[in-house]
N, C-alpha and C positions, 0 to 999 in steps of 0.2 A: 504494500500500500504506500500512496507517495506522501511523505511529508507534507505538514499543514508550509503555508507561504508565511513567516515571519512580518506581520505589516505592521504601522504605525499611522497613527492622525496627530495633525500638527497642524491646530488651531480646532477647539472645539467650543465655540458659539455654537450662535443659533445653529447654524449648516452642518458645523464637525460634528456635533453631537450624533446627527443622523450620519453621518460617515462611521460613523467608529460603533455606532449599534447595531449597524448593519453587518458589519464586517465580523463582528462579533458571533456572529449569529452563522454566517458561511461556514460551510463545511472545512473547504480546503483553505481555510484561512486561519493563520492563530496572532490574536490581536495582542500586539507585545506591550503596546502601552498606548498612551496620548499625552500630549504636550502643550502647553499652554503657558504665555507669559503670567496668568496668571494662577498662583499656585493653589487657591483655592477652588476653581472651577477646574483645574486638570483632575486634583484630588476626588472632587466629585462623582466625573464623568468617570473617573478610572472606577470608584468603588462601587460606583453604578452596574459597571460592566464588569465586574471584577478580574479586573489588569489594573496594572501599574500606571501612573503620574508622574509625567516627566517635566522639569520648567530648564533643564537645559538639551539642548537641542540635542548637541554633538552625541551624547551620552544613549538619546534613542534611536540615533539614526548609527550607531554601533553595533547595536541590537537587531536590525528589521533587514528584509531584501526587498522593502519597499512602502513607500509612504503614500497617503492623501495628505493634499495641504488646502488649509479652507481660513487662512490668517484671509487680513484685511489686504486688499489689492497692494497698497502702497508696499507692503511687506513682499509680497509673491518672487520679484526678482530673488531681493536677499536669500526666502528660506529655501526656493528651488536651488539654487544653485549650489548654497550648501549640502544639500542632501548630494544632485548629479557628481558633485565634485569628490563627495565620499563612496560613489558608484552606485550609487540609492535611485532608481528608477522611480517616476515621482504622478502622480494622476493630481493635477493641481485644477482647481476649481477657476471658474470662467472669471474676467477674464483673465488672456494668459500672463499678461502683466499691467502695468499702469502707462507703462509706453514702449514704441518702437524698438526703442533702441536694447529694453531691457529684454523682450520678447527674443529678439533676438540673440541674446546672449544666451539663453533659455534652450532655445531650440537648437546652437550652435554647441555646445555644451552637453545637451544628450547626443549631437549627433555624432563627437568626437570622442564620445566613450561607447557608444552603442547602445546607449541606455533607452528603455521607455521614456516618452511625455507626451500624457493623455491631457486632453485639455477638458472640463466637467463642463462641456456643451449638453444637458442634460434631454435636449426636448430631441434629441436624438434618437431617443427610447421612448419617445413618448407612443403611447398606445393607439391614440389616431393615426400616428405616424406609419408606425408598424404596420396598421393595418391599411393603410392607402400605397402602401411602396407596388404592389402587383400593379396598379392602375397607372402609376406615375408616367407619365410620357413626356418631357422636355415642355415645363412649366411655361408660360410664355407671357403670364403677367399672373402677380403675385400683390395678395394684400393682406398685412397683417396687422390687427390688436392686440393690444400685449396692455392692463389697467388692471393698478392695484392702486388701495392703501394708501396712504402715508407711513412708514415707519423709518424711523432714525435709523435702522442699520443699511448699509448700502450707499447715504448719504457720503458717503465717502467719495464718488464720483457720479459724473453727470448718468442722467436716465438712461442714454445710450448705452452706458457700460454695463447699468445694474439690471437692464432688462432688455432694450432694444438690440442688445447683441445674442440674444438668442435666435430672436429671428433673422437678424443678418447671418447668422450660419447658416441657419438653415437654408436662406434665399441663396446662397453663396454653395451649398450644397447642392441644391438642385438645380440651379444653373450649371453643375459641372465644372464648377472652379472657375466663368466666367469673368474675364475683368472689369470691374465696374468703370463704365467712361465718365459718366456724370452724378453727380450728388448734388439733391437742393435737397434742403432742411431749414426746419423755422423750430422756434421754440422757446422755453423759458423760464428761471427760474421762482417758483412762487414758496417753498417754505421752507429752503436750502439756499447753499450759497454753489450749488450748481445746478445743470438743468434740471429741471423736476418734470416735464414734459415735451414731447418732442414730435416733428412729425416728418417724414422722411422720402423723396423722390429718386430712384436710383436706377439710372439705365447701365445695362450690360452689353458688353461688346456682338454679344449672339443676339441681339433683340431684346432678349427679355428687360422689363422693368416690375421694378420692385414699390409697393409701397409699404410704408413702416409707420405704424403709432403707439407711440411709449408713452405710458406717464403714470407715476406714484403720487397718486393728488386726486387719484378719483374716489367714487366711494362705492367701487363694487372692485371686483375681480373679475376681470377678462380674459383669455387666451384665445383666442380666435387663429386658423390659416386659411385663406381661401386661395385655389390656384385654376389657372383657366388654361388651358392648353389644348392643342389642335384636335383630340379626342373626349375632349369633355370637359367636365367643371368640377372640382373637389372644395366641399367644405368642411373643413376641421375644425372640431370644438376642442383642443389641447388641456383645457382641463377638466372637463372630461372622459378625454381618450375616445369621443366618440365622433362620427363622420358617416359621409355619403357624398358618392360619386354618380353622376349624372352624366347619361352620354345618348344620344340619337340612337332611337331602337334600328336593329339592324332590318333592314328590307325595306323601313320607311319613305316613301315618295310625297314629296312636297304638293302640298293640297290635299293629303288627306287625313283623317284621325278627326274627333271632333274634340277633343279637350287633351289638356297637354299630358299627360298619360300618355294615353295615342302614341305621340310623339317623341315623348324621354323616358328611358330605362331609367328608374331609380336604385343604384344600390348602397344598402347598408354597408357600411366599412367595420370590420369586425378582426379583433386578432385577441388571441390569450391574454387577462387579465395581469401585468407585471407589476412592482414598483419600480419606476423607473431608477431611480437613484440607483437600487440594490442590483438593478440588469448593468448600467454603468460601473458599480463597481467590479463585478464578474467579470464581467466584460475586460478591466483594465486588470483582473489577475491572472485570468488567459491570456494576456499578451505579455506580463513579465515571466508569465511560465513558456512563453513561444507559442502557444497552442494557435495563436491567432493575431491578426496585427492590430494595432490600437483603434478604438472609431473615432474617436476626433486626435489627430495629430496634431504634433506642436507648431506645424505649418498651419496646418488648418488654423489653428486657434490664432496664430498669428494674423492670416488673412480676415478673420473676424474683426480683429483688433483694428485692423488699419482701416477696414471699412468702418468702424466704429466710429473711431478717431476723425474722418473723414466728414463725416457725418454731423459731428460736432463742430468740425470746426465751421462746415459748412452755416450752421446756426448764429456762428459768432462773428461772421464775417458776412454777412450778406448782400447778393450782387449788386452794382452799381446802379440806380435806378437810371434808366434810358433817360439824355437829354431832352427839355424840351422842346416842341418845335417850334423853327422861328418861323 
């Protein structure tokens, strides 16, 4: 029988929490500890799950063959690179840094040791998702809502970081890794000192366009994906997990059917009940075991990032309004 996989969580708020409970709980995983700068909530979580509490780093990443990191974005370069640099294969939570340059380091870094780096694009798993992938056929214009809440944690960066970059994956995924030509974005901040709402226009080199709406300021919870493409129409409820795909019944000739029935197949989009997170984590211990390669790569996550980034700046910078006529 093969050895349990040695892991670690490093940083357990809100999010780590649920990383290291999970993990906990996998078969082939043995959860070695958790880490936190603070030593009272490591203690917690640890005797919660009964492992170990770690508040220095080096000391659990001695320990593990392999980490989740779910610290505060600003921190992400710092702790990834400690772990990559001690040969620690690392599954770090979205995004994959706070900027370019550190992403970069990131993914230069796993790639010069061979290491894993998963990036925790989570709606990758998500279960509308799962079950709409047979239908998918080269999206050809995309609209998403993403609305939550107000909560203080996240405020750490603008709306595009803490949520609108879910959907630029995804948009960015099903275009096939297309390169975005244009970005228009408007937006604003209402109860933070960065965007707290966003809204987002983005064409791709292969035609597709995207649109995006983010915002932590509402007062319900949205996850919405709708995609239009040459064979049909899909609408995803991502929170959810539930959908349907609509496409011209097959044999149908124009002019006849008397109500839209008649004319469009409806089908329910249906896949096995998962928790996403817990599919992501398995996910990312199959690939430090080899079994399988990562789903979101540190490329990936990077190209999210820059779209992101892009996004925003687009918001803060916006185009020159056309002269008037004389």
């Amino acid at each position: 029988m093969r050895s349990r996989l040695p892991v670690g969580v490093i940083g357990v708020g809100a999010l780590g929490r649920h990383h290291a409970r999970h993990l906990a709980q996998l078969d082939d995983v043995r959860l070695v500890g958790v880490c936190d700068v603070d030593p009272e909530r490591a203690a917690d979580v640890a005797a919660e799950l009964d492992t170990e509490g770690f508040t220095d780093l080096d000391e659990l990443l001695s320990r593990v063959e392999a980490v989740t990191v779910a610290v505060p974005t600003p921190a992400h370069a710092e702790v990834g690179l400690r772990a990559l640099e001690r040969g620690v294969p690392v599954l770090m939570e979205k995004p994959l840094a706070a900027g370019v340059e550190e992403a970069d380091a990131l993914v230069h870094s796993a790639e010069r040791r061979g290491l894993q780096l998963q990036v925790g694009h989570i709606e990758r798993y998500n279960r509308a998702l799962r079950a709409a992938e047979p239908y998918l056929d080269r999206p050809r214009y995309m609209e998403s809502q993403r609305l939550a809440p107000f909560q203080p944690r996240g405020t750490d960066v603008a709306v595009v970081l803490d949520l609108m970059i879910h959907d630029l994956d995804l948009v960015l995924h099903l275009t096939g890794g297309a390169a975005a030509v244009e970005v228009r974005a408007s937006g604003l901040s209402v109860l933070s000192s960065h965007l707290d709402i966003a809204n987002a226009r983005v064409e791709f080199a292969n035609g597709a366009v995207a649109l995006a709406t983010a915002s932590r300021v509402s007062r319900e919870r949205v996850r919405r994906l709708r995609l239009f493409q040459p064979n049909g129409y899909l609408s995803l409820d991502l929170s959810s997990g539930t959908g349907e795909f609509m496409r011209v019944r097959g044999g149908w000739r124009p002019g006849t059917g008397n109500q839209l029935s008649d004319v469009v197949e409806r089908i329910v989009l249906e896949a096995p009940e998962a928790d996403a997170l817990r599919l992501e984590l398995q996910s990312f211990v199959h690939a430090v075991r080899g079994q399988r390669e990562v789903v979101v790569s540190g490329e990936e996550g990077r190209a999210a990032l820059v779209l992101a980034l892009r996004v925003a700046a687009a918001v803060e910078t916006p185009p020159l309004a056309a002269p008037a006529a004389g």
